[in-house]
TIMI-627467 format. One record per residue (C-alpha): residue in three letters; x, y, z. Coordinates in steps of 0.2 Angstrom, whole numbers, padded with zeros to 4 digits, always signed. Example, Ala and Ser with C-alpha at 12.3 -4.5 7.8 and 13.67 -1.06 7.14 Angstrom:
# residues 2
ala+0062-0022+0039 ser+0068-0005+0036 
//
This chain:
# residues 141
unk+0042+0054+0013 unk+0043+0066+0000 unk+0060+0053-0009 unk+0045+0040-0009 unk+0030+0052-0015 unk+0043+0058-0030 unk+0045+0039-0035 unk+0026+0034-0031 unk+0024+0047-0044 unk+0036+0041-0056 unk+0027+0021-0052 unk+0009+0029-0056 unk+0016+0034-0071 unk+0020+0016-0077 unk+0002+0008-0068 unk-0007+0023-0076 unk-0012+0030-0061 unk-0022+0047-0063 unk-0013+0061-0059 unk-0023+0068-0044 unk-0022+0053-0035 unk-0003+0054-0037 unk-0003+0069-0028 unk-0013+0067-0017 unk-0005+0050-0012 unk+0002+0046+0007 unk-0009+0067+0011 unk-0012+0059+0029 unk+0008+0055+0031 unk+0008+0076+0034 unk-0004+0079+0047 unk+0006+0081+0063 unk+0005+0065+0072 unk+0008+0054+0059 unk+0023+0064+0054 unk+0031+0067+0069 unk+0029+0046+0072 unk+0036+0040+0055 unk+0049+0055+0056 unk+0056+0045+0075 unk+0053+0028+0066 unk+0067+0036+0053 unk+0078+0041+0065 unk+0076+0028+0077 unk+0074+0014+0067 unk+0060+0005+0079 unk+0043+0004+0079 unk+0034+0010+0096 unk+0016+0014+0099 unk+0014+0029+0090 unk+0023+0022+0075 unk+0010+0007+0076 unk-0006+0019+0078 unk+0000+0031+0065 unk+0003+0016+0050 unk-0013+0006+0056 unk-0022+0022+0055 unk-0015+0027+0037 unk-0019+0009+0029 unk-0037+0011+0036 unk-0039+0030+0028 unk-0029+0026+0012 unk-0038+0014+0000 unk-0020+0009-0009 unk-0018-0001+0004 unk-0026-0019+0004 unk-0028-0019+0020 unk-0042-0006+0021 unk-0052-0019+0010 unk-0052-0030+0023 unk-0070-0032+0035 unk-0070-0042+0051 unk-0084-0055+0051 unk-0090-0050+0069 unk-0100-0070+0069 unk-0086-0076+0059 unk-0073-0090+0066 unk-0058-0097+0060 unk-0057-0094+0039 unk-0071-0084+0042 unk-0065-0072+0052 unk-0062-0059+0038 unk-0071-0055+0021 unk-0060-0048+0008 unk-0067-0035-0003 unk-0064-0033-0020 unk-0052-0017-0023 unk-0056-0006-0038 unk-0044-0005-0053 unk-0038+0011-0048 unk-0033+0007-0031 unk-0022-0009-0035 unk-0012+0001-0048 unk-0011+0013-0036 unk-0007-0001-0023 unk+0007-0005-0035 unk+0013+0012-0037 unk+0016+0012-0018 unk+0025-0002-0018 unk+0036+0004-0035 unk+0037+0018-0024 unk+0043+0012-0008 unk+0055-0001-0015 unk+0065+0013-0025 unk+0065+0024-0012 unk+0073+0010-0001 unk+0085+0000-0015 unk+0087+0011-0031 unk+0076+0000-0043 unk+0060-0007-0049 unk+0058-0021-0037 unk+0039-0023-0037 unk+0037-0041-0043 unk+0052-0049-0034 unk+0042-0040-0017 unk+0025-0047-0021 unk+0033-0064-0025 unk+0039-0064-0007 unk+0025-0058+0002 unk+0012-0064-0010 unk+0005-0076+0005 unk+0004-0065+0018 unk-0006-0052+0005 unk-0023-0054+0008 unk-0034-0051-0007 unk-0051-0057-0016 unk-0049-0069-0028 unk-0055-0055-0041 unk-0043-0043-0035 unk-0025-0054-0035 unk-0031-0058-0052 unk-0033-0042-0060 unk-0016-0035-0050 unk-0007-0052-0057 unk-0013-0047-0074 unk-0006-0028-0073 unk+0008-0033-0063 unk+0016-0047-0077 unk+0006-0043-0091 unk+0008-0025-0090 unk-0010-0020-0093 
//
């Protein structure tokens, strides 16, 4: 945790993510449960239970990740099962400095486009939102 948090650091630099948010970044990853989860998820290599309530709890507390932006439509069926909100400027860059983050913490290198182009589909996002994190992301705005 603290390899990704040093290189989340170093990505917030480059999106211009404000300093405090740097450090504060991934807090809940500390409390007790969700430490000792992702710590057996390191050794283990496996997702259990408490691996699965720990990360779905962080992505609903932790606004970098677009999955918190996400509301179930309770009388929604089908495509309209989910509204997708749009996320604030400052929580896609940090979004992006996550996964800067994340992928040199796993590989060595700055791998952020090449992972959204993979996953791009499965990334849920208002219009607004893939818009304005398409512009930072290529245009480096």
């Amino acid at each position: 945790m603290l390899k990704h948090k040093y290189y989340v650091i170093k990505g917030g630099l480059k999106y211009k993510v404000p300093l405090w948010m740097l450090i504060f970044h991934d807090w809940d990853k500390f409390l007790p449960y969700m430490f000792t989860a992702f710590a057996t998820r390191r050794c283990e290599e496996k997702w259990n239970e408490k691996v699965h309530k720990a990360w779905g709890d962080h992505q609903r507390r932790s606004k970098h990740h677009f999955e918190y932006w996400i509301v179930i439509n309770p009388y929604g069926f089908a495509d309209n099962m989910f509204h997708y909100l749009d996320i604030p400027e400052v929580y896609i860059r940090e979004m992006l400095a996550d996964w800067y983050g994340a992928g040199y913490a796993r590989t060595g290198r700055d791998e952020v486009i090449e992972w959204y182009e993979k996953y791009r589909k499965e990334i849920k996002l208002s219009g607004r939102t893939r818009d304005l994190l398409e512009k930072i992301l290529y245009e480096g705005e």
